[in-house]
C-alpha positions as CSV (number, residue, x, y, z in Angstrom):
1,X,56.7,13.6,18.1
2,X,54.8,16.8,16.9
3,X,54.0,19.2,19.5
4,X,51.5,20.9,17.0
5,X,48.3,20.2,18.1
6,X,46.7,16.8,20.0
7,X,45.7,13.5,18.8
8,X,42.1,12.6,18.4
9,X,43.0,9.3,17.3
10,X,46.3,7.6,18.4
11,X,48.0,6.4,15.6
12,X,48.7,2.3,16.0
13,X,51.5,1.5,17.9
14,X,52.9,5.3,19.4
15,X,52.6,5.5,22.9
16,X,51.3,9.0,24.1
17,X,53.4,11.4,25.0
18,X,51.8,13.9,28.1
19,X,54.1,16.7,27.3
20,X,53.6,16.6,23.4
21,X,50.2,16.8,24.1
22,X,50.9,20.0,26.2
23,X,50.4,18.5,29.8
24,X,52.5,18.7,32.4
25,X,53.0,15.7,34.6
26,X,54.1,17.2,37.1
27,X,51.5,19.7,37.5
28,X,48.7,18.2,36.7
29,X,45.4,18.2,38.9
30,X,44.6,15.4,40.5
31,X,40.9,14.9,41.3
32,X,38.9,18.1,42.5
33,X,38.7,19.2,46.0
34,X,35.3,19.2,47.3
35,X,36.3,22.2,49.6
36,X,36.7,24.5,46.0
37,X,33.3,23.5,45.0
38,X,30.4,27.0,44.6
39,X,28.3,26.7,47.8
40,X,24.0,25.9,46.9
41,X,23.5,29.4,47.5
42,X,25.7,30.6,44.9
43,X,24.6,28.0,42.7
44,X,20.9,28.5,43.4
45,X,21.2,32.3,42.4
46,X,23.9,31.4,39.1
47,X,20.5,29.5,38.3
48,X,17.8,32.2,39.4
49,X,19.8,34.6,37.1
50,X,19.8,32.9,34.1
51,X,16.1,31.7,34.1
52,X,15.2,35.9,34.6
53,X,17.3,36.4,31.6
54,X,15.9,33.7,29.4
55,X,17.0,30.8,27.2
56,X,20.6,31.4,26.3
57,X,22.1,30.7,22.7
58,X,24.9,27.8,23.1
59,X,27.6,28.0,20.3
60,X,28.7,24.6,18.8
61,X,32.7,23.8,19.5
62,X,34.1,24.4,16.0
63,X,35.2,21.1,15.0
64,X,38.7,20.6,14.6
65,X,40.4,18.7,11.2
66,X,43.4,16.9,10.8
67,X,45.7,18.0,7.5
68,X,44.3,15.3,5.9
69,X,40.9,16.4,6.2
70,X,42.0,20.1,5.4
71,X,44.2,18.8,2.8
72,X,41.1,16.7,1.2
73,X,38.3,19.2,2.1
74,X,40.2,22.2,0.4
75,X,40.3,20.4,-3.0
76,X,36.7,19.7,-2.8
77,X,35.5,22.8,-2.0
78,X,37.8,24.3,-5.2
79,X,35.9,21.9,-7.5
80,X,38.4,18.8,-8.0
81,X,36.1,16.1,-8.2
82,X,38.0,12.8,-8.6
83,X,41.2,11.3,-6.7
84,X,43.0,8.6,-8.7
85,X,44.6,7.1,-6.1
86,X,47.5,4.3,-5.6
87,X,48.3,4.6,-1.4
88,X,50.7,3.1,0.7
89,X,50.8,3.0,4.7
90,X,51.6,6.8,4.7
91,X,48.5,7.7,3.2
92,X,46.4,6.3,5.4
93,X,44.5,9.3,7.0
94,X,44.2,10.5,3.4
95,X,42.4,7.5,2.8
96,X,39.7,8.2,5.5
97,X,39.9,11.5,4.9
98,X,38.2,10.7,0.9
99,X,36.0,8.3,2.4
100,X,34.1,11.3,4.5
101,X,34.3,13.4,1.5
102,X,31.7,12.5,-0.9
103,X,32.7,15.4,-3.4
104,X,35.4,13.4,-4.6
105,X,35.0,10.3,-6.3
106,X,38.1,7.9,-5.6
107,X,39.5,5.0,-8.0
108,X,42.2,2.9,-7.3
109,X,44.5,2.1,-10.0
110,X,47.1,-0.5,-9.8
111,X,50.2,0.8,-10.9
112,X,51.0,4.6,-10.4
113,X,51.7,5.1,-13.8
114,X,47.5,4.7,-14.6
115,X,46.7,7.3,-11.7
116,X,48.7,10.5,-13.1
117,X,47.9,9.4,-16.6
118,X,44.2,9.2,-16.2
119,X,44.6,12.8,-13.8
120,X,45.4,14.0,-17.4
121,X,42.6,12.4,-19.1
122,X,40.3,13.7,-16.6
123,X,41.5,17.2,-16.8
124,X,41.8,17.1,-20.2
125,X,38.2,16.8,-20.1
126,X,36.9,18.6,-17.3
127,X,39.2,21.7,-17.5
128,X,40.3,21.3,-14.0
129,X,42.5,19.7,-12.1
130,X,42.4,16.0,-10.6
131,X,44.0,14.8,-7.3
132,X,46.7,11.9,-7.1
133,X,47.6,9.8,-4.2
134,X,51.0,8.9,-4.2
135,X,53.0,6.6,-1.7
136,X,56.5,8.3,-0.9
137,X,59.3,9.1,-3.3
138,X,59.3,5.5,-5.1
139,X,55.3,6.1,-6.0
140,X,56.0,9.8,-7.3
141,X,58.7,8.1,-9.7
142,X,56.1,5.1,-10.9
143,X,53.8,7.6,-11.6
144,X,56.7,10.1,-13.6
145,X,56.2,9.4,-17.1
146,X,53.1,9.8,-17.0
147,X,53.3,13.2,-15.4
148,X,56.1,13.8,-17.8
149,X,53.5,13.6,-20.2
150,X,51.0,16.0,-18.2
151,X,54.0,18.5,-18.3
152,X,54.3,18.6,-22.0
153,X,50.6,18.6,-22.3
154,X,50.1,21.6,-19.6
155,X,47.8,20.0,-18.0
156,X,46.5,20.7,-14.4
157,X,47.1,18.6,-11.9
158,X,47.2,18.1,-8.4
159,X,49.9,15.5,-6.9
160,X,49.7,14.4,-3.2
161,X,52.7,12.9,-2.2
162,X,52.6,11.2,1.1
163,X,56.0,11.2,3.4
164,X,57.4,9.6,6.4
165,X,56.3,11.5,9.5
166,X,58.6,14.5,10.4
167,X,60.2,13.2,13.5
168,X,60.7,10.1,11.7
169,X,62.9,11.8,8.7
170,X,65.7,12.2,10.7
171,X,65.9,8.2,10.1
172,X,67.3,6.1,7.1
173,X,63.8,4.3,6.8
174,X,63.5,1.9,3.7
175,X,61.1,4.2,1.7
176,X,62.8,7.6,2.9
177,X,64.1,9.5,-0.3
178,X,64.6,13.0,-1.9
179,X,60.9,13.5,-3.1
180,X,61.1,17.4,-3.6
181,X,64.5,16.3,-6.1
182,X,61.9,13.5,-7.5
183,X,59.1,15.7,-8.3
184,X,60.8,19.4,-8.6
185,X,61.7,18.9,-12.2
186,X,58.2,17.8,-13.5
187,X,56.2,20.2,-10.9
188,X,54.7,23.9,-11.5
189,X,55.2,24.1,-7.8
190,X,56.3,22.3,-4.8
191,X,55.6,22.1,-1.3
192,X,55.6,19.8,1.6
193,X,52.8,20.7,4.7
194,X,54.9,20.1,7.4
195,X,52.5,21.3,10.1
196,X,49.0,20.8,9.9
197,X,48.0,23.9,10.0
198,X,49.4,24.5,6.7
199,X,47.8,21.6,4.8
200,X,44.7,23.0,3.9
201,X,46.1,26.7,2.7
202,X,48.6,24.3,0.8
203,X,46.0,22.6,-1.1
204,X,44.6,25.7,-2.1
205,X,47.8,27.2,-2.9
206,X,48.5,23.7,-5.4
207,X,45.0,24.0,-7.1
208,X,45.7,27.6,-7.7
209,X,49.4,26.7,-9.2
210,X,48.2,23.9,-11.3
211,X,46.2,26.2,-13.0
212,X,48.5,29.2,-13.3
213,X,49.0,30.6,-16.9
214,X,51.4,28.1,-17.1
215,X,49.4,25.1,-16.2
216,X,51.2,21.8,-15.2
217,X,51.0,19.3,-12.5
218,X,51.2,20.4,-8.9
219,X,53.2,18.7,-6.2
220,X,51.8,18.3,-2.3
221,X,53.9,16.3,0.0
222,X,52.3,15.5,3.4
223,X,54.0,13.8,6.0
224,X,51.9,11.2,7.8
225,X,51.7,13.2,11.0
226,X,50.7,16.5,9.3
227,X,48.1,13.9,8.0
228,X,46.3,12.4,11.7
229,X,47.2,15.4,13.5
230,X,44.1,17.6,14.4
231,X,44.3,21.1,14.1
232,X,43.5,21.5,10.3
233,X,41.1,23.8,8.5
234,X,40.1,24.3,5.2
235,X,42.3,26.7,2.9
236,X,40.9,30.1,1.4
237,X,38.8,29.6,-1.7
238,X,41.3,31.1,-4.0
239,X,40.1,32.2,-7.6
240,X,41.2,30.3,-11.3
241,X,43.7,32.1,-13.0
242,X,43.3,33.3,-16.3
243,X,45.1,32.7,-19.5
244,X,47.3,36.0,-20.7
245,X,45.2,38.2,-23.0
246,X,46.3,39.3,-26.5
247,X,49.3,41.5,-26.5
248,X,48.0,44.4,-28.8
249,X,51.8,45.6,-29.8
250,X,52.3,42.1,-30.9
251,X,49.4,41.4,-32.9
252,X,49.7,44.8,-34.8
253,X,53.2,44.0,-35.5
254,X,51.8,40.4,-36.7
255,X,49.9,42.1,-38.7
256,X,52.0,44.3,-40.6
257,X,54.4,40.9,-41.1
258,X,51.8,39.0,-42.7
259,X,50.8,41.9,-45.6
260,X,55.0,42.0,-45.9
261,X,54.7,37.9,-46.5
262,X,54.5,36.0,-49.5
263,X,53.6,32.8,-47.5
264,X,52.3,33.6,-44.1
265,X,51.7,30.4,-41.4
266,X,50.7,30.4,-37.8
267,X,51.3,27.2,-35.8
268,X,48.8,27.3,-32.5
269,X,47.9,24.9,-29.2
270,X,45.4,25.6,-26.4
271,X,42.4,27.3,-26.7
272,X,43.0,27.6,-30.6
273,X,42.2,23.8,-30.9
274,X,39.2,24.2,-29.6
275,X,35.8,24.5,-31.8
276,X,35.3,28.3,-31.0
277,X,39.0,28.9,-31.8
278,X,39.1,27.0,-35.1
279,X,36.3,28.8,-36.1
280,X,38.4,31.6,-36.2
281,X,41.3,30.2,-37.2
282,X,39.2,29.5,-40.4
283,X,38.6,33.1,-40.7
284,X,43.0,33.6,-40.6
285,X,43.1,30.7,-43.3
286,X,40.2,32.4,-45.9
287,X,42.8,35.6,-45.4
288,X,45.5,33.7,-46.6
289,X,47.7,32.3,-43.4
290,X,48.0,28.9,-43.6
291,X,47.2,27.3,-40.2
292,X,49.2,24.5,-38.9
293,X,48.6,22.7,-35.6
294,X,51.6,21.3,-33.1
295,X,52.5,17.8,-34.2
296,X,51.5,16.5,-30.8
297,X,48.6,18.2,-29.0
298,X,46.7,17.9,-25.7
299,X,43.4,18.1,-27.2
300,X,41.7,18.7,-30.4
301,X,37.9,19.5,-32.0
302,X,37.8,17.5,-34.8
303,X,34.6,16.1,-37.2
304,X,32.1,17.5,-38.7
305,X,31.1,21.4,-38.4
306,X,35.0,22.1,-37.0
307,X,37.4,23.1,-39.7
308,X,40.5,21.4,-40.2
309,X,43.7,23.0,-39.8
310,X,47.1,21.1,-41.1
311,X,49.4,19.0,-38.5
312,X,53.3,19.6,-38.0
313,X,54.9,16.4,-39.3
314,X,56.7,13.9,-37.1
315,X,59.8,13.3,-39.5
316,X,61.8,16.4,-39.4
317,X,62.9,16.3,-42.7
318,X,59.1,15.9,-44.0
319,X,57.9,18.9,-41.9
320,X,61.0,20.7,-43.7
321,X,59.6,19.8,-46.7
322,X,56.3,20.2,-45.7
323,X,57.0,24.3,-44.7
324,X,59.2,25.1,-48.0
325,X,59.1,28.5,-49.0
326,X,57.3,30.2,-46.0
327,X,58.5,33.1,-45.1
328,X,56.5,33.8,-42.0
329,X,55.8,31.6,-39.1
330,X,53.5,33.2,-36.2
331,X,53.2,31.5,-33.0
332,X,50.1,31.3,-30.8
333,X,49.5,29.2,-27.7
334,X,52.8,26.7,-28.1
335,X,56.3,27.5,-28.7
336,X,59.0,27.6,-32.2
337,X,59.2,24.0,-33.3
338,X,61.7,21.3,-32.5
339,X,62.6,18.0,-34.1
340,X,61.4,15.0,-31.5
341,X,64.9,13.8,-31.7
342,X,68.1,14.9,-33.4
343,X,69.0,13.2,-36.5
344,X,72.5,13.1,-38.7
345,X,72.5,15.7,-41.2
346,X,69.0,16.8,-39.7
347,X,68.0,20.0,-38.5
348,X,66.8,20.1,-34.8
349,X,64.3,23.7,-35.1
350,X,61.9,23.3,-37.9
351,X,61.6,26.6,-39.6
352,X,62.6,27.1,-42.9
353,X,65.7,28.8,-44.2
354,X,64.6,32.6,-44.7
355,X,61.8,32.4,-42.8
356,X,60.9,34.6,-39.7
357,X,59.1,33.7,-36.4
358,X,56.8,35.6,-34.1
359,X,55.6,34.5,-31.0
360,X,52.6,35.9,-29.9
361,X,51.8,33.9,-27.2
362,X,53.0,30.7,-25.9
363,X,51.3,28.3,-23.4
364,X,50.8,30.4,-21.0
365,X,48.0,32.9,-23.4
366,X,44.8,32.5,-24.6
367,X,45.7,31.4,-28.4
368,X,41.8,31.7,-29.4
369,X,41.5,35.5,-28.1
370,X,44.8,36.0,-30.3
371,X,43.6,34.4,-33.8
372,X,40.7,37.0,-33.2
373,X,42.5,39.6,-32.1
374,X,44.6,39.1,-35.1
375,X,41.9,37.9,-37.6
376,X,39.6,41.4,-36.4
377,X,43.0,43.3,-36.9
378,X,43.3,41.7,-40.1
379,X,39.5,42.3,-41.6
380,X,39.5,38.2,-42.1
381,X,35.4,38.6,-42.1
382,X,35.1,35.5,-44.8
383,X,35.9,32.1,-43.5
384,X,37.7,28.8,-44.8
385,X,35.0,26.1,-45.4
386,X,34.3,23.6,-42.4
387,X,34.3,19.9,-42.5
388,X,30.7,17.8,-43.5
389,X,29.9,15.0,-43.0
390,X,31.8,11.7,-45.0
391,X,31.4,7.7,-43.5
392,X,33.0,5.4,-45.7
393,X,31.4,1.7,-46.7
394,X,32.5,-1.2,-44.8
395,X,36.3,-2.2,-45.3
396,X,37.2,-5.6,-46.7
397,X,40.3,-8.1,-46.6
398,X,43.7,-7.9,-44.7
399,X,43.5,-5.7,-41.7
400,X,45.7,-2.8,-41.8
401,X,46.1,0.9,-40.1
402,X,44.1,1.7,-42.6
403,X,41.1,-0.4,-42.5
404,X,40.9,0.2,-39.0
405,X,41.3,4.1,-39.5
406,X,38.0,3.3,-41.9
407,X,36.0,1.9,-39.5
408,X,36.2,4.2,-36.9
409,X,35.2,6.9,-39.4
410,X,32.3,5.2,-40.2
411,X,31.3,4.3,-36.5
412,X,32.6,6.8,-34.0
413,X,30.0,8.2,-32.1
414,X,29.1,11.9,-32.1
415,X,30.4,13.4,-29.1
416,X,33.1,11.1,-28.0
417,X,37.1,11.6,-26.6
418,X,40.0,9.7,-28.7
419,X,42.9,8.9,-27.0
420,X,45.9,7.9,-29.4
421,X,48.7,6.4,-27.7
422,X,48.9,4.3,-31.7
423,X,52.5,5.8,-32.4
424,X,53.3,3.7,-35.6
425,X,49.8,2.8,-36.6
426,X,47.5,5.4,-35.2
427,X,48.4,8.2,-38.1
428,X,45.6,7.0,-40.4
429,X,43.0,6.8,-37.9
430,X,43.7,10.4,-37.4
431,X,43.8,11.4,-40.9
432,X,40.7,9.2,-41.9
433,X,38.6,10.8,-39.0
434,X,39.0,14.1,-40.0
435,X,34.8,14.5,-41.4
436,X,33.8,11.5,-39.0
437,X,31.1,12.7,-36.8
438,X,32.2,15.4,-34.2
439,X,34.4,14.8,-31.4
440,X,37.4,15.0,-29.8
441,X,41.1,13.9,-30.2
442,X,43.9,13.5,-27.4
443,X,47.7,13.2,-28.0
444,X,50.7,11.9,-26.3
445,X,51.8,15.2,-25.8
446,X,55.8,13.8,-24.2
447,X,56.8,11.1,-25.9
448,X,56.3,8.8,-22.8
449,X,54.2,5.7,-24.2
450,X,51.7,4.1,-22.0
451,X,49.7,7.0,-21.8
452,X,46.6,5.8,-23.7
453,X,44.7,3.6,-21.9
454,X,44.9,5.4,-18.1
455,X,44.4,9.1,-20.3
456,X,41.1,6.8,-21.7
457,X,40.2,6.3,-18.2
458,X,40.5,9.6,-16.8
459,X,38.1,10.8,-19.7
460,X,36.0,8.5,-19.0
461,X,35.3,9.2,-15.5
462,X,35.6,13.0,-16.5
463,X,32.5,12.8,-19.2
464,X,30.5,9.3,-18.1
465,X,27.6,9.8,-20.7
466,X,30.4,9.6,-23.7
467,X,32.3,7.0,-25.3
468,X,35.8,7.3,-25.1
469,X,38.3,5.4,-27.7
470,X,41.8,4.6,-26.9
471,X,44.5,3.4,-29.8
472,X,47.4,2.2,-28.7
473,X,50.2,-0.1,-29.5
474,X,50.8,-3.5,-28.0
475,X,54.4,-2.4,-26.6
476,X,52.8,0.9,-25.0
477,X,49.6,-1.0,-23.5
478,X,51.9,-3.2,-21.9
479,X,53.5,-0.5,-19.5
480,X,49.9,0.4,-18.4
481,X,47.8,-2.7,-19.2
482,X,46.3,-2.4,-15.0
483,X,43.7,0.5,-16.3
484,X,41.7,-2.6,-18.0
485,X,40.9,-3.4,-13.9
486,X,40.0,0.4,-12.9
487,X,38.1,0.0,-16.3
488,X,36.3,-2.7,-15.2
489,X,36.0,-2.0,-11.9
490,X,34.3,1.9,-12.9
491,X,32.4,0.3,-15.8
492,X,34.4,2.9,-17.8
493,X,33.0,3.5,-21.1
494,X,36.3,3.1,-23.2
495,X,36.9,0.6,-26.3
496,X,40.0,-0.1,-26.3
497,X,41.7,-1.3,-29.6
498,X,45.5,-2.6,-29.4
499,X,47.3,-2.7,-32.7
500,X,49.2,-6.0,-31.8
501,X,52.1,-6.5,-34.3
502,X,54.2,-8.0,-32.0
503,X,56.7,-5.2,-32.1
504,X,58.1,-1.7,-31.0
505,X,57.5,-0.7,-34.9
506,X,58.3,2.9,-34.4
507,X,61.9,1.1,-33.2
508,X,62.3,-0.5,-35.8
509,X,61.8,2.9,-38.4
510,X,63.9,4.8,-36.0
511,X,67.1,2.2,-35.9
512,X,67.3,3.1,-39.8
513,X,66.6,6.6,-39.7
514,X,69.5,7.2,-36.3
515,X,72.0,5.3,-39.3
516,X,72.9,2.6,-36.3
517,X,73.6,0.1,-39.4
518,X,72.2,-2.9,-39.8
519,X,70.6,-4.2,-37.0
520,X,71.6,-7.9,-36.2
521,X,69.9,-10.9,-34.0
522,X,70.8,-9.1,-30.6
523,X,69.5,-5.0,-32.0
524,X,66.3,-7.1,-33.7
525,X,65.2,-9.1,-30.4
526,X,65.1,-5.6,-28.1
527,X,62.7,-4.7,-30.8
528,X,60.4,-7.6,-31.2
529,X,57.6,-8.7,-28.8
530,X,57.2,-12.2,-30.1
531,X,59.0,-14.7,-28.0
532,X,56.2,-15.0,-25.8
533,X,53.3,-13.7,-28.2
534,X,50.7,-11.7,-26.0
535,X,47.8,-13.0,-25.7
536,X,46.1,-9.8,-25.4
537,X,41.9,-11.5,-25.6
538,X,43.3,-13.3,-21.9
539,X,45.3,-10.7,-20.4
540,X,42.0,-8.1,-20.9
541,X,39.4,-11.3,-19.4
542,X,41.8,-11.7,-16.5
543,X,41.6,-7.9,-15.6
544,X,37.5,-8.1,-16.3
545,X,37.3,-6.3,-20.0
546,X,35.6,-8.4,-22.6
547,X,37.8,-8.9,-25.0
548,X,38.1,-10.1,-29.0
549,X,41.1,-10.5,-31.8
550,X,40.5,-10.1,-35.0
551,X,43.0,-10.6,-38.0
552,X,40.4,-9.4,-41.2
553,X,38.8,-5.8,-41.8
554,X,35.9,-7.1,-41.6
555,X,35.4,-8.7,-38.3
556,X,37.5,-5.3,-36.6
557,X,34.4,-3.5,-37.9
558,X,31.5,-6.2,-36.9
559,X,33.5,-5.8,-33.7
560,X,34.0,-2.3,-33.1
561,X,30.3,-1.4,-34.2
562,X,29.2,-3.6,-31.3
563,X,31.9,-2.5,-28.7
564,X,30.6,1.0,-29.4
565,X,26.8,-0.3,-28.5
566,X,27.9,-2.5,-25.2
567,X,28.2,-0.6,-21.6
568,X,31.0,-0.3,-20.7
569,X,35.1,-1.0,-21.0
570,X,35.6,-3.5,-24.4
571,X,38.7,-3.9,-26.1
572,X,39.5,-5.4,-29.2
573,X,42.9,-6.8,-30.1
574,X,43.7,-5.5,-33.9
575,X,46.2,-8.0,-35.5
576,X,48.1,-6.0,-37.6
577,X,51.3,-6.4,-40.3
578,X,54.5,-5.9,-38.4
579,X,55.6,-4.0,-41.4
């Protein structure tokens, strides 16, 4: 048992322990003797004394925290503001600990995997970090794809990882397990507050990580003892780190490099996606450098009034094709390109033969201070024209990627969040979207499907007075599909539209272009989601999302029109071709 500090509350079942608590048994006074008592008279004039000298100021005890209070208290007073939170037995006193802290709003989500994803969505959105609560090493790995994802995406975010109290590690409990080897690899930083007087300056120390230059997820493992044992207090307020400024060496040297180039490019991420930093980006286009985004993105201002830069291909040999004859590739806010996988006869970096690269900045700098460093450098005073307005008719017949990408031009609302978790089938929306009104546009940023709907639910919590759309796959929605109850159970704001083709179609492209051969019964069926069909209208009901299919263009856009117009979480199953 910890000797750090005394219980306030005795856990269930521990028996207390006089010398932990710092009390000798032994020594220990019995009841006092009368004969050591103050005599009246010294009483009386104790009392005379302080009546001449007046009413005396009493200080209040200071009250004493446990780490989970610290822990919990710390975050809120740095600004983190929601707790997506799946707990086991553990997290307990974390538990209470959110209940008394009305700062932070907690949801529950049913499967680990929806907590860190929608801790993206919400930062994506907010710009700051969200908390997770996570039971033990075997939570931390439920919840790992989705941090995966949070990784590649740079997102902040704060990870509480309960543990087994310290005296109890030296056991082979069922749950016991190497969380700091779990978590290192995905985590900006890693500690575990194994006294409680650490847990609060911890918490701190995480926010302040998450948000480093190099943003990423965050990793805080409290054992359940640091967690009920008082003795806690709140970290220091620590300030938000900034992004690195332009390096002016670099950008001169940029400069000179595009005058030298015949066909300059920059590809950028961050900051330079958003509206102020295409706006310059414009300015770098009108000056003759075309501007290319990352094919996978954390966030994007897209619509109306933004101007639209060009998007890095999936297929490496189409982005090849795609970047013929540049000469010059500048980097700002993101790193060199890479195929997503390596291909026979394929080349794995994506820069031209011939052609030169320049980093000036990855993800760790402010991209929009370096497009104006370099567009001021430049004289780039004229600018690229922005997008206006364009809502197609009503689409009619077969329902397709692309009569679905039509309809949400036409009805998307100004203002709102996209997540696009679509993979095969969520290409057109994005293409046919580009002058829909303005809003927003989120990526799976690692690759990790089953990001879309728990990302959708973090944005929605994160921005409550906006819609938020999620497109996603019926093969990713099914890793995920418990965010339709924290949906429900938030009265999220998030239409949900699954493309259900009964299939993993991006599989099936990517078994030709590997050159596996030709797939037979066995390679098909690990491919196909058919034998059971999904019904996705009862699955949604069950978890308390109103649901509809639809199978024609035009009931997808009867339907979406009104999802848009209900309160709260709708979702629409989109029947699509499998092919």
């Amino acid at each position: 048992m910890s000797t750090n500090g005394g219980f306030s509350q005795i856990p269930f079942g521990w028996r207390v322990d006089r010398e932990a608590l710092g009390v000798n048994a032994k020594s220990a006074p019995g009841p006092r003797d009368p004969s050591r008592f103050d005599p009246p008279c010294e009483r009386a004039t104790q009392a005379l004394k302080q009546s001449r000298a007046g009413p005396q100021m009493t200080t209040e005890p200071e009250r004493t925290m446990t780490g989970a209070e610290a822990l919990v208290s710390t975050l809120a007073d740095h600004g983190v503001s929601a707790c997506f939170a799946n707990p086991g037995t553990s997290e307990m006193h974390l538990v209470t600990a959110l209940d008394h802290e009305p700062r932070i709003h907690s949801v529950l989500c049913l499967f680990e995997g929806v907590a860190t994803g929608a801790a993206d969505g919400h930062a994506r959105v907010s710009g700051g970090p969200a908390m997770t609560l996570l039971h033990l090493g075997a939570g931390y790995l439920n919840g790992g794809a989705n941090i995966h994802n949070a990784r590649r995406a740079w997102t902040p975010m704060v990870n509480v990882i309960g543990d087994h109290a310290v005296p109890h590690q030296r056991y082979d409990a069922p749950l016991a397990s190497d969380i700091r080897g779990m978590a290192g690899p995905n985590s900006v930083w890693i500690k575990s507050a194994d006294k409680v007087a650490t847990a609060g300056e911890l918490a701190a120390e995480a926010w302040e990580a998450s948000l480093s230059p190099l943003s990423g997820p965050a990793a805080l493992i409290l054992p359940a003892d640091t967690a009920w044992l008082e003795g806690g207090k709140p970290g220091k307020t620590r300030a938000r780190p900034m992004l690195h400024a332009p390096d002016t060496a670099r950008v001169e040297a940029a400069v000179k490099a595009v005058k030298a180039a015949a066909k300059p490019m920059i590809l950028i991420n961050g900051t330079a996606l958003t509206e102020a930093g295409l706006a310059t980006a414009a300015r770098l286009k009108a000056a003759g450098v075309r501007v290319m985004t990352d094919t996978f993105f954390p966030r994007q201002a897209r619509g109306a009034g933004r101007f639209i830069p060009d998007r890095m291909q999936y297929f490496a040999e189409g982005a090849m094709a795609d970047l013929e004859g540049c000469d010059l590739m500048l980097v700002a806010g993101t790193q060199v390109p890479v195929a997503f996988f390596a291909y026979p006869g394929k080349p794995s970096v994506l820069v031209p033969e011939g052609c030169s690269t320049m980093i000036l900045g990855g993800p760790e700098s402010d991209s929009a201070a370096i497009l104006a460093a370099l567009a001021d450098a430049l004289g780039a005073n004229e600018a690229s024209p922005f997008a206006t307005l364009e809502q197609p008719g009503m689409p009619s017949g077969g329902l397709n990627a692309a009569s679905v990408g039509q309809s949400i031009a036409r009805h998307l609302p100004e203002g709102s969040f996209v997540s696009d978790d679509g993979v095969s089938n969520g290409l057109p929306a994005f293409l046919m979207t580009q002058k829909a009104r303005p809003h927003d546009w989120m990526m799976l940023t690692g690759g990790a499907i089953g990001q879309g709907m728990p990302l959708a639910l973090g944005a929605a919590m994160a921005a409550k007075d906006k819609k938020v759309l999620c497109l996603t796959g019926d093969g990713a929605a099914m890793y995920t599909n418990q965010s339709l109850w924290s949906m429900a159970r938030e009265g999220a704001n998030v239409v949900t539209v699954v493309f259900v083709n009964h299939s993993y179609r991006i599989l099936n492209i990517e078994l030709a272009r590997t050159g596996a051969g030709n797939p037979g019964p066995t390679a098909k069926s690990m491919l196909e989601l058919d034998q059971p069909e999904i019904d996705w209208v009862a699955l949604s009901k069950s978890l308390g999302v109103p649901a509809v299919a639809v199978d024609t263009a035009e009931a997808f856009d009867k339907a979406l029109e009104r999802a848009f117009s209900d309160e709260g979480p709708q979702l629409i199953a989109a029947h699509v071709p499998a092919r």
